[in-house]
C-alpha positions, 0 to 999 in steps of 0.5 A: 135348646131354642130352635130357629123356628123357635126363635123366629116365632119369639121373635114375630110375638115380640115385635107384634107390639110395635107399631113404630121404630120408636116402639122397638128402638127407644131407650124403654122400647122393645129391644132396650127391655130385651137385652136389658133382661138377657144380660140380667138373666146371664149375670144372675146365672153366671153368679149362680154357677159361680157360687154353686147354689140358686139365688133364694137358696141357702149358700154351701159356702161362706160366699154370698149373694148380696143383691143389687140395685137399679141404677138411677142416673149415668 
């Protein structure tokens, strides 16, 4: 489990890059980039659990992974 000295630490490393609000609040900034993976990083754990096996794995069941794409447009 992180601790908060942990995640202070992360969180002093990743904001060392920014040099602007800009650098941390655009649409491809810093935390844009953060939250865009930690919501991947939990869907793809959420659909692992649901399935019961680890993506690349071969599937126990009849169910499957079938991918996904990034978005292009809103």
């Amino acid at each position: 489990m992180t601790t908060k000295v942990n995640i202070d630490k992360l969180a002093k490393d990743l904001a060392s890059g920014c040099r602007s609000k800009d650098d941390c609040f655009a649409k491809d900034g810093l935390l844009s980039s953060l939250i865009s993976k930690t919501l991947q990083a939990c869907l793809d754990a959420e659909m692992t659990d649901h399935l019961g096996y680890e993506k690349h794995e071969q599937p126990v069941q009849p169910n499957s992974r079938n991918g996904y794409s990034r978005l292009t447009s809103y």
